[in-house]
mmCIF file of the C-alpha atoms, coordinates in Angstrom:
data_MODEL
# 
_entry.id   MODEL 
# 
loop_
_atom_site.group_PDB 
_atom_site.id 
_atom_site.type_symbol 
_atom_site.label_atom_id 
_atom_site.label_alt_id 
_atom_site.label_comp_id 
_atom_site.label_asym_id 
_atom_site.label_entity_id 
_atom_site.label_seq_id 
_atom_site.pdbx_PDB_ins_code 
_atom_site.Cartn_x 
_atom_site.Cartn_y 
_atom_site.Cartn_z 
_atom_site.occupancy 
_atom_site.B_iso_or_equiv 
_atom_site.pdbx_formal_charge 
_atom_site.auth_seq_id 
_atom_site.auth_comp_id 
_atom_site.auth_asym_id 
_atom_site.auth_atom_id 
_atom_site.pdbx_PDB_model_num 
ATOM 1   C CA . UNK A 1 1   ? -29.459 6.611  52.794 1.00 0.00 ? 1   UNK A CA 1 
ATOM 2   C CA . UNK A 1 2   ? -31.251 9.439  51.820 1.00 0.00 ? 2   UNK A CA 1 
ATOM 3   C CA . UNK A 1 3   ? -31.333 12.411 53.654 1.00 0.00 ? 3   UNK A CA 1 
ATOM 4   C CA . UNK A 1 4   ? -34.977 13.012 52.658 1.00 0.00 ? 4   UNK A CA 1 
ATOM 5   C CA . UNK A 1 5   ? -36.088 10.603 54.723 1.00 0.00 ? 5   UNK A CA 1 
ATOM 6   C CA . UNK A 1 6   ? -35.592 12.388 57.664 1.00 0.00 ? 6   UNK A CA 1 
ATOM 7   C CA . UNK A 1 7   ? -38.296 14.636 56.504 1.00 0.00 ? 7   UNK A CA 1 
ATOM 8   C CA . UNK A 1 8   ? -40.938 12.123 57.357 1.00 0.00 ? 8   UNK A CA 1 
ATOM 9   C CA . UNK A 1 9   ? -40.507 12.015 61.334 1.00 0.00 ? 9   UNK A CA 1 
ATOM 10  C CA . UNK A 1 10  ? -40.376 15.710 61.175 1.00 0.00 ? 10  UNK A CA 1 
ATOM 11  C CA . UNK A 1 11  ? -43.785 15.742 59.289 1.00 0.00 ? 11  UNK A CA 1 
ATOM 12  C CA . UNK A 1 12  ? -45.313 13.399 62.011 1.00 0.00 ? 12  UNK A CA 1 
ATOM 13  C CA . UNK A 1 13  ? -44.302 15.598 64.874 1.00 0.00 ? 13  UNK A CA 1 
ATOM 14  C CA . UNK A 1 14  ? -45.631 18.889 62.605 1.00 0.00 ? 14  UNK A CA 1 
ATOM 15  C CA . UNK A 1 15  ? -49.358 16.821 61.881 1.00 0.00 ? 15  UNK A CA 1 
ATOM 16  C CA . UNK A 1 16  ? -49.420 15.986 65.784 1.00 0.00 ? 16  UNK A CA 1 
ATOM 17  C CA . UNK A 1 17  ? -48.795 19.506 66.875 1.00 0.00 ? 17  UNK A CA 1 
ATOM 18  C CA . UNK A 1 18  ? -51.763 20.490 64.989 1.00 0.00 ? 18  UNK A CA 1 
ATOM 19  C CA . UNK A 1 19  ? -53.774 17.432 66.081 1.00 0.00 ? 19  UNK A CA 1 
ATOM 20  C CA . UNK A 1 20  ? -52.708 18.735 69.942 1.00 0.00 ? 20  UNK A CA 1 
ATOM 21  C CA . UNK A 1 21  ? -53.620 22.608 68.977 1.00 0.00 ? 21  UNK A CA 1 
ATOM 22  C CA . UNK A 1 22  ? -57.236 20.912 67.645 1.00 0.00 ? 22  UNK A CA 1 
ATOM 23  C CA . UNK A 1 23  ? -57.284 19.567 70.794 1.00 0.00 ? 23  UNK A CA 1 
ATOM 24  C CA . UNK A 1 24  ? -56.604 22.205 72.700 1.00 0.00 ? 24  UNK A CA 1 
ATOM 25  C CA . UNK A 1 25  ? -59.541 24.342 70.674 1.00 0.00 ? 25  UNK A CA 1 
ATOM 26  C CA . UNK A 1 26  ? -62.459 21.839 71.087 1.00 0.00 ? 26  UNK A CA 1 
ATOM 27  C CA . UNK A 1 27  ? -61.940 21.528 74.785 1.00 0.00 ? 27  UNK A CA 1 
ATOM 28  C CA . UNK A 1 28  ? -61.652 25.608 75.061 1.00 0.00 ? 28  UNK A CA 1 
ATOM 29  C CA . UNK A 1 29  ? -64.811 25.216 73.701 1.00 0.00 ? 29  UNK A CA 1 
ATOM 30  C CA . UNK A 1 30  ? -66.450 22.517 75.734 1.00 0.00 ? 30  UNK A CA 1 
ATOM 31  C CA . UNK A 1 31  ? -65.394 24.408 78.515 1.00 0.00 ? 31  UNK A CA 1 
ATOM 32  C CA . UNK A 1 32  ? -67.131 27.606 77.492 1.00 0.00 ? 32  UNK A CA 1 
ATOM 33  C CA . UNK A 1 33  ? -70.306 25.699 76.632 1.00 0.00 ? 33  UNK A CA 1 
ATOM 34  C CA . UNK A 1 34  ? -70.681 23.824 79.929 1.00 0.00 ? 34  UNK A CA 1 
ATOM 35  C CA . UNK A 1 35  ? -69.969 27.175 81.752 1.00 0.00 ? 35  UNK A CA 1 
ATOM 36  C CA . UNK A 1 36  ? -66.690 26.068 83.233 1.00 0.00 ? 36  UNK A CA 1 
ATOM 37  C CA . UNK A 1 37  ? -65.342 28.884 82.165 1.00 0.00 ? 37  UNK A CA 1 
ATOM 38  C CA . UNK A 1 38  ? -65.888 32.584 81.453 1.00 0.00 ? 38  UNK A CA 1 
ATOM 39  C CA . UNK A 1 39  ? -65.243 33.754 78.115 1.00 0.00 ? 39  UNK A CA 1 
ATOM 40  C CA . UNK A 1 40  ? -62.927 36.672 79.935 1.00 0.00 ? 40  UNK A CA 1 
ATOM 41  C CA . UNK A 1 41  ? -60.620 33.577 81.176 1.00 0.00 ? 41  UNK A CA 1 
ATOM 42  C CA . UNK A 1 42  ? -59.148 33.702 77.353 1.00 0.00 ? 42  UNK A CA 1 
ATOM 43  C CA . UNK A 1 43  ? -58.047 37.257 77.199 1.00 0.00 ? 43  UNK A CA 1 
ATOM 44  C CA . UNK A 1 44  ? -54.883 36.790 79.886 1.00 0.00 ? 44  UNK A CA 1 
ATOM 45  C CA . UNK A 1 45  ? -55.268 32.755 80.796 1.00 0.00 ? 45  UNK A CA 1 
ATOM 46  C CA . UNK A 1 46  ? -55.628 33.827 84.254 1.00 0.00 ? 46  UNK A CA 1 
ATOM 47  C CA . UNK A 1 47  ? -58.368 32.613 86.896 1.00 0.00 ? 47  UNK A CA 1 
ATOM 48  C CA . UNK A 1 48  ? -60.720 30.049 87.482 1.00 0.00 ? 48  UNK A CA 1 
ATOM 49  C CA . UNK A 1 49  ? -60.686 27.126 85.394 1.00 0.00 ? 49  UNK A CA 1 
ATOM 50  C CA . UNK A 1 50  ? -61.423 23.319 85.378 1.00 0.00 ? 50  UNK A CA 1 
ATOM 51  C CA . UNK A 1 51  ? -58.728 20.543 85.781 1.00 0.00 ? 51  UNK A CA 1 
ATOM 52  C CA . UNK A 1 52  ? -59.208 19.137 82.568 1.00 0.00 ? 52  UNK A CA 1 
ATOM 53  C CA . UNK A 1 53  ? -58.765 22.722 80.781 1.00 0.00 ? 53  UNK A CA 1 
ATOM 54  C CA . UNK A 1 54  ? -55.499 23.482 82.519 1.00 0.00 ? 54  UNK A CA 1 
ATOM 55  C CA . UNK A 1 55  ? -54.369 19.152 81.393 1.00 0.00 ? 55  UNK A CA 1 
ATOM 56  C CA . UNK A 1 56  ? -55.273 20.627 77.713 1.00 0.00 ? 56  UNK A CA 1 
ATOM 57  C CA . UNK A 1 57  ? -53.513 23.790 78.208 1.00 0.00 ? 57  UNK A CA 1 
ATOM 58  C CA . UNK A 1 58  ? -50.540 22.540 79.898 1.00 0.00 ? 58  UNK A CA 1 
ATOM 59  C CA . UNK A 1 59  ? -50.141 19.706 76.880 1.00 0.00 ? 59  UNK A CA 1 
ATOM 60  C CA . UNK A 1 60  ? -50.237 22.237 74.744 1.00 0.00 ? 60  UNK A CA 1 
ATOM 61  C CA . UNK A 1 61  ? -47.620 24.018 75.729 1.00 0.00 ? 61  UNK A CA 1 
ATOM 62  C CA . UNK A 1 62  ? -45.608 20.577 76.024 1.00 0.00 ? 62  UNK A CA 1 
ATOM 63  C CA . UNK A 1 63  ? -45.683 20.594 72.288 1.00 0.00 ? 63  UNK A CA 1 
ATOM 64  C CA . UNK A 1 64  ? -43.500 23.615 71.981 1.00 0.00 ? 64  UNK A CA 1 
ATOM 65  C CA . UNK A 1 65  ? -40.988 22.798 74.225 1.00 0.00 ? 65  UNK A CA 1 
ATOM 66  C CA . UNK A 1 66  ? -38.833 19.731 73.860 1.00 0.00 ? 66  UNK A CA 1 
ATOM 67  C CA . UNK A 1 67  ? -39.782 19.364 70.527 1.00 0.00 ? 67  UNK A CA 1 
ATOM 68  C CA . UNK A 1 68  ? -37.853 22.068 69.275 1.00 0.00 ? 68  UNK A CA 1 
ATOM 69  C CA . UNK A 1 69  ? -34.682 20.640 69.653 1.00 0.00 ? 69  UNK A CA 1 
ATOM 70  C CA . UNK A 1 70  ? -36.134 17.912 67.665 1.00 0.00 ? 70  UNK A CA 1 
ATOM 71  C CA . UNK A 1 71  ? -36.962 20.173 64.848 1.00 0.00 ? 71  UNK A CA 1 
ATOM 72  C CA . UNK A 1 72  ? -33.713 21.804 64.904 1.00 0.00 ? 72  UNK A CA 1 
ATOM 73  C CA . UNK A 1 73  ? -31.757 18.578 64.971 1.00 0.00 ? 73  UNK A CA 1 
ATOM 74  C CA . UNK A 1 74  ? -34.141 17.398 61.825 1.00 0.00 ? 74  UNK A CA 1 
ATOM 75  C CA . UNK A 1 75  ? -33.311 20.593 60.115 1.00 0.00 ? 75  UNK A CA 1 
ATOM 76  C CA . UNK A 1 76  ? -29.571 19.604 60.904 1.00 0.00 ? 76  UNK A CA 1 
ATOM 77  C CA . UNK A 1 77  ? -29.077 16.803 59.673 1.00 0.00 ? 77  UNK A CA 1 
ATOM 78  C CA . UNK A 1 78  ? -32.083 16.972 56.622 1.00 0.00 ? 78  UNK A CA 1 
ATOM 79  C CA . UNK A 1 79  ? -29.218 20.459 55.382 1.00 0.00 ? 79  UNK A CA 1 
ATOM 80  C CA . UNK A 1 80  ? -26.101 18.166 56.137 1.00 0.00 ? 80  UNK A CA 1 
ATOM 81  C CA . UNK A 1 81  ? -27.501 15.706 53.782 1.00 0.00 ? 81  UNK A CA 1 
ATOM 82  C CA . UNK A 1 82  ? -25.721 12.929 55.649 1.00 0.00 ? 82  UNK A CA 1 
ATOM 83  C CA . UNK A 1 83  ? -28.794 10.612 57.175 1.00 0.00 ? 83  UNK A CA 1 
ATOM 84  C CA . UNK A 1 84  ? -28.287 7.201  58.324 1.00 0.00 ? 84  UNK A CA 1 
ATOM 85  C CA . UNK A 1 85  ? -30.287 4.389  59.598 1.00 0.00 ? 85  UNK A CA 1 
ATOM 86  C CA . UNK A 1 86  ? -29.323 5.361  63.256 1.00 0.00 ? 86  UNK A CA 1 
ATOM 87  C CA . UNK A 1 87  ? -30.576 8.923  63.068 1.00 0.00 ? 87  UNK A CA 1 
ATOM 88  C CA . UNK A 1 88  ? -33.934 8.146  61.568 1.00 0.00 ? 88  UNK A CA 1 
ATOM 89  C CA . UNK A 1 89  ? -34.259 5.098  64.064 1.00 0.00 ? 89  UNK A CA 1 
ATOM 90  C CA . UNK A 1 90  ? -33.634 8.122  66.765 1.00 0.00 ? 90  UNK A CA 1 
ATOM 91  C CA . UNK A 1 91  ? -36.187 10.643 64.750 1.00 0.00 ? 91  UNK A CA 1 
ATOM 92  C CA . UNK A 1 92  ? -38.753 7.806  64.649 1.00 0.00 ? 92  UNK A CA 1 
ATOM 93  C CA . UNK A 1 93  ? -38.375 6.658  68.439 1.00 0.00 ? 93  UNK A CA 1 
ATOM 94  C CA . UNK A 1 94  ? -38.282 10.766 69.480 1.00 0.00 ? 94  UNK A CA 1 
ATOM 95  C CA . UNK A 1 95  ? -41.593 10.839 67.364 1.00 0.00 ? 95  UNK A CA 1 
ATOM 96  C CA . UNK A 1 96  ? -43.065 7.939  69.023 1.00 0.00 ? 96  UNK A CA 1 
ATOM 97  C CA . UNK A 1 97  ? -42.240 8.962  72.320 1.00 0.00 ? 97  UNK A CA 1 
ATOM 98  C CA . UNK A 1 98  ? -43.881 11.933 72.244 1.00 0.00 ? 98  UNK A CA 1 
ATOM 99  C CA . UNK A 1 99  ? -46.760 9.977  70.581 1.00 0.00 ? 99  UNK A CA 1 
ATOM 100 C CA . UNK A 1 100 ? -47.007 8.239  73.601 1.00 0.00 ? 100 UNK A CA 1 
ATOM 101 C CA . UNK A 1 101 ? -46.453 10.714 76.043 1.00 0.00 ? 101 UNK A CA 1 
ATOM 102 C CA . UNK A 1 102 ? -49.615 12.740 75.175 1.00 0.00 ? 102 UNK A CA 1 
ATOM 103 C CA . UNK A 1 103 ? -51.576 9.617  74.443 1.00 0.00 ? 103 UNK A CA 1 
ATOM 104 C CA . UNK A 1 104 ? -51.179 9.109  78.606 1.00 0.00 ? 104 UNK A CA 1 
ATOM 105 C CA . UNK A 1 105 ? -51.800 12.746 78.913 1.00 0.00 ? 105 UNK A CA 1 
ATOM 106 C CA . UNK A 1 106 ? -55.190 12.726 77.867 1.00 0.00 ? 106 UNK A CA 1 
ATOM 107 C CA . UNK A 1 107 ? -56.534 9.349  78.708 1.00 0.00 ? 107 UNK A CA 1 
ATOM 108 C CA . UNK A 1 108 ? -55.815 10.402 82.150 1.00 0.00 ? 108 UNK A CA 1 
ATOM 109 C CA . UNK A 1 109 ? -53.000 13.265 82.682 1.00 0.00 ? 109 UNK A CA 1 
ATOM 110 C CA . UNK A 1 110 ? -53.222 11.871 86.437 1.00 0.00 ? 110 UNK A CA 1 
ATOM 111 C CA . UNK A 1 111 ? -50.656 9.004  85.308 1.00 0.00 ? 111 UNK A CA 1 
ATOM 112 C CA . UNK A 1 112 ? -47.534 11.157 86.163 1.00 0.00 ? 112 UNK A CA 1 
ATOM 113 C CA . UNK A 1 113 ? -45.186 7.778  86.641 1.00 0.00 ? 113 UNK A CA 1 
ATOM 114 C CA . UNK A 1 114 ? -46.095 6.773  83.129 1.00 0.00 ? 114 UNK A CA 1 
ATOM 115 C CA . UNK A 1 115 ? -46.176 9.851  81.668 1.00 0.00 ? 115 UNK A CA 1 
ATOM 116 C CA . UNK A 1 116 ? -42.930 11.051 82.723 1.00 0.00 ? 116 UNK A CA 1 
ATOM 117 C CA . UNK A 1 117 ? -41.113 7.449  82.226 1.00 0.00 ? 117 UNK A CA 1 
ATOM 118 C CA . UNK A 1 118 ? -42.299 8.021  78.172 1.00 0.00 ? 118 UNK A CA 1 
ATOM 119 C CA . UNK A 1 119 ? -40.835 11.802 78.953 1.00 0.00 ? 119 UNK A CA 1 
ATOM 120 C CA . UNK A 1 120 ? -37.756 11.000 80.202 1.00 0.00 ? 120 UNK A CA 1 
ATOM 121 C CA . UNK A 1 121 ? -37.148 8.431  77.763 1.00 0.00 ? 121 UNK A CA 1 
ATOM 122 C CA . UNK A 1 122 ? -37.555 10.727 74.814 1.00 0.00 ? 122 UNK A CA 1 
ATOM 123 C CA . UNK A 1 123 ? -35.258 13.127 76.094 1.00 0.00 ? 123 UNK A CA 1 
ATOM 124 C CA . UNK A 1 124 ? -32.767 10.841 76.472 1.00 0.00 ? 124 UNK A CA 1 
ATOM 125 C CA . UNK A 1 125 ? -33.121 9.760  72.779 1.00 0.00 ? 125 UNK A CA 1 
ATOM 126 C CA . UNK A 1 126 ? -32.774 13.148 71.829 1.00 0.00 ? 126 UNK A CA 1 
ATOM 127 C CA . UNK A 1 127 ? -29.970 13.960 74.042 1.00 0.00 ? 127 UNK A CA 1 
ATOM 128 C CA . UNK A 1 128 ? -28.135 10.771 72.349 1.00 0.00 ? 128 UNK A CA 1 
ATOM 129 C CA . UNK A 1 129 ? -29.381 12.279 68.567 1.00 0.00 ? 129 UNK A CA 1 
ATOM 130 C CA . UNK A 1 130 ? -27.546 15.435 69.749 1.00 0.00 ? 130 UNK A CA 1 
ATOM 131 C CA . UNK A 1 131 ? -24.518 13.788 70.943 1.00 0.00 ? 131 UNK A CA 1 
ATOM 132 C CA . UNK A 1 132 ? -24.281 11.768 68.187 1.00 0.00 ? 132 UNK A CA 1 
ATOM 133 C CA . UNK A 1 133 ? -24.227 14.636 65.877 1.00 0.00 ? 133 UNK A CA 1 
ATOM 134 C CA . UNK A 1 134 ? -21.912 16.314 67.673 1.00 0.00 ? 134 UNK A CA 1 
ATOM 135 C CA . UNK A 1 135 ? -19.491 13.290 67.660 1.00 0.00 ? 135 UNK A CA 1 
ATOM 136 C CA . UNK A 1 136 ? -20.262 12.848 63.667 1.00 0.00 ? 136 UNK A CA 1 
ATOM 137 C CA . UNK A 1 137 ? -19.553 16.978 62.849 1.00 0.00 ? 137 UNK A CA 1 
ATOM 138 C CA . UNK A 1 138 ? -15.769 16.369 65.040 1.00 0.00 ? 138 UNK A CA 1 
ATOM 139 C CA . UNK A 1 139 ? -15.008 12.885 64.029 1.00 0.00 ? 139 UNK A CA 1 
ATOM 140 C CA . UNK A 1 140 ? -16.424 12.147 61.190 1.00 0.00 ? 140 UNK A CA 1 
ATOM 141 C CA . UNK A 1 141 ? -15.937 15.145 58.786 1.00 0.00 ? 141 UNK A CA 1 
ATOM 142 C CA . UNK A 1 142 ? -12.193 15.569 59.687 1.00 0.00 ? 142 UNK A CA 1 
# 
Protein backbone atom coordinates (compact mmCIF):
# COMPACT_ATOMS: atom_id res chain seq x y z
CA UNK A 1 0.00 0.00 0.00
CA UNK A 2 1.09 3.30 -0.33
CA UNK A 3 2.31 5.21 2.32
CA UNK A 4 0.73 8.38 0.86
CA UNK A 5 -2.36 7.41 1.75
CA UNK A 6 -1.97 8.02 5.15
CA UNK A 7 -1.79 11.61 4.27
CA UNK A 8 -5.48 11.80 3.70
CA UNK A 9 -6.78 11.10 7.42
CA UNK A 10 -4.18 13.50 8.51
CA UNK A 11 -5.65 16.18 6.09
CA UNK A 12 -9.22 15.52 7.53
CA UNK A 13 -8.19 16.03 11.09
CA UNK A 14 -6.01 19.40 9.81
CA UNK A 15 -9.51 20.81 7.71
CA UNK A 16 -11.58 19.99 11.03
CA UNK A 17 -9.25 21.81 13.31
CA UNK A 18 -9.81 24.80 11.29
CA UNK A 19 -13.55 24.14 10.89
CA UNK A 20 -13.45 23.93 15.10
CA UNK A 21 -11.10 27.28 15.29
CA UNK A 22 -14.06 28.91 12.78
CA UNK A 23 -16.18 27.79 15.23
CA UNK A 24 -14.71 28.92 17.99
CA UNK A 25 -14.42 32.67 16.23
CA UNK A 26 -18.12 33.11 15.20
CA UNK A 27 -19.39 32.23 18.62
CA UNK A 28 -16.60 34.74 20.27
CA UNK A 29 -18.39 36.91 18.24
CA UNK A 30 -22.00 36.14 18.90
CA UNK A 31 -21.12 36.42 22.30
CA UNK A 32 -19.73 39.93 22.06
CA UNK A 33 -22.72 41.05 20.00
CA UNK A 34 -25.45 39.80 22.35
CA UNK A 35 -23.46 41.39 25.27
CA UNK A 36 -22.63 38.12 26.94
CA UNK A 37 -19.49 39.11 27.15
CA UNK A 38 -17.12 42.05 27.60
CA UNK A 39 -14.67 42.62 25.03
CA UNK A 40 -11.92 42.74 28.13
CA UNK A 41 -12.95 38.87 28.73
CA UNK A 42 -10.48 38.16 25.54
CA UNK A 43 -7.35 39.76 26.79
CA UNK A 44 -6.63 36.91 29.75
CA UNK A 45 -9.90 34.40 29.19
CA UNK A 46 -10.72 35.12 32.66
CA UNK A 47 -14.29 36.12 34.15
CA UNK A 48 -17.74 36.08 33.37
CA UNK A 49 -18.87 34.25 30.50
CA UNK A 50 -21.86 32.23 29.08
CA UNK A 51 -22.11 28.35 29.09
CA UNK A 52 -22.14 28.00 25.57
CA UNK A 53 -18.81 30.23 25.18
CA UNK A 54 -16.85 28.20 27.70
CA UNK A 55 -18.56 24.55 25.47
CA UNK A 56 -16.78 26.49 22.37
CA UNK A 57 -13.73 27.28 24.22
CA UNK A 58 -13.28 24.12 25.97
CA UNK A 59 -13.76 22.16 22.34
CA UNK A 60 -11.34 24.10 21.18
CA UNK A 61 -8.84 23.29 23.20
CA UNK A 62 -9.93 19.47 22.75
CA UNK A 63 -8.56 19.83 19.29
CA UNK A 64 -5.03 20.28 20.44
CA UNK A 65 -4.79 17.71 22.75
CA UNK A 66 -5.30 14.09 21.85
CA UNK A 67 -4.90 14.80 18.46
CA UNK A 68 -1.39 15.29 18.58
CA UNK A 69 -0.43 11.97 19.10
CA UNK A 70 -2.42 11.36 16.08
CA UNK A 71 -0.40 13.71 14.05
CA UNK A 72 2.76 12.41 15.29
CA UNK A 73 1.86 8.80 14.70
CA UNK A 74 0.72 10.00 10.92
CA UNK A 75 4.03 11.67 10.56
CA UNK A 76 5.49 8.19 11.72
CA UNK A 77 4.41 6.04 9.77
CA UNK A 78 3.73 8.60 6.40
CA UNK A 79 8.37 8.94 6.98
CA UNK A 80 8.58 5.04 7.55
CA UNK A 81 6.93 4.60 4.29
CA UNK A 82 5.53 1.28 5.46
CA UNK A 83 1.43 1.86 5.49
CA UNK A 84 -0.94 -0.89 5.53
CA UNK A 85 -4.57 -1.41 5.38
CA UNK A 86 -4.69 -1.75 9.27
CA UNK A 87 -3.06 1.58 10.01
CA UNK A 88 -5.18 3.64 7.70
CA UNK A 89 -8.36 1.64 8.94
CA UNK A 90 -6.96 3.00 12.54
CA UNK A 91 -6.18 6.74 10.99
CA UNK A 92 -9.68 6.72 9.45
CA UNK A 93 -11.63 5.38 12.65
CA UNK A 94 -9.24 7.99 14.98
CA UNK A 95 -10.53 10.64 12.38
CA UNK A 96 -14.03 9.64 12.66
CA UNK A 97 -14.06 9.47 16.21
CA UNK A 98 -13.12 12.68 16.78
CA UNK A 99 -15.66 13.61 14.02
CA UNK A 100 -18.11 12.39 16.19
CA UNK A 101 -17.03 13.46 19.37
CA UNK A 102 -17.40 17.22 18.59
CA UNK A 103 -20.46 16.62 16.49
CA UNK A 104 -22.11 15.66 20.25
CA UNK A 105 -20.22 18.54 21.60
CA UNK A 106 -22.03 21.10 19.94
CA UNK A 107 -25.45 19.75 19.34
CA UNK A 108 -25.59 19.66 23.01
CA UNK A 109 -22.07 19.48 25.01
CA UNK A 110 -24.56 18.41 27.97
CA UNK A 111 -24.37 14.68 26.51
CA UNK A 112 -21.25 13.77 28.63
CA UNK A 113 -22.15 9.73 28.44
CA UNK A 114 -22.08 10.00 24.69
CA UNK A 115 -19.54 12.24 24.33
CA UNK A 116 -17.05 10.58 26.35
CA UNK A 117 -18.07 6.85 25.08
CA UNK A 118 -16.93 8.43 21.29
CA UNK A 119 -13.77 9.83 23.54
CA UNK A 120 -12.79 6.93 25.06
CA UNK A 121 -13.18 4.94 22.09
CA UNK A 122 -10.81 7.02 20.03
CA UNK A 123 -8.21 6.84 22.47
CA UNK A 124 -8.26 3.44 22.57
CA UNK A 125 -7.81 3.26 18.74
CA UNK A 126 -4.98 5.36 19.04
CA UNK A 127 -3.47 3.67 21.91
CA UNK A 128 -3.76 0.31 19.68
CA UNK A 129 -2.14 2.53 16.43
CA UNK A 130 0.70 3.21 18.93
CA UNK A 131 1.11 -0.22 20.10
CA UNK A 132 0.96 -1.54 16.94
CA UNK A 133 3.77 0.53 15.76
CA UNK A 134 5.70 -0.18 18.44
CA UNK A 135 5.27 -4.00 17.92
CA UNK A 136 5.98 -3.42 13.94
CA UNK A 137 9.49 -1.10 14.68
CA UNK A 138 10.70 -4.46 17.27
CA UNK A 139 9.26 -7.29 15.35
CA UNK A 140 8.93 -6.52 12.20
CA UNK A 141 12.14 -4.67 11.06
CA UNK A 142 14.50 -7.21 12.79
Amino acid sequence: MKSNLILYPLIAMAAFTFLVTAHLYFVQRKAIKKWDVKYGFFKTYEGDRPEYLQAARDHYKNIFQLPILFYVWTGILFMMGNVDTLDLSLAWLFVASRYLHSGIRIIDHTKLLHRSSVFIAGWFVLLFAWGKLLFDLLFSYS
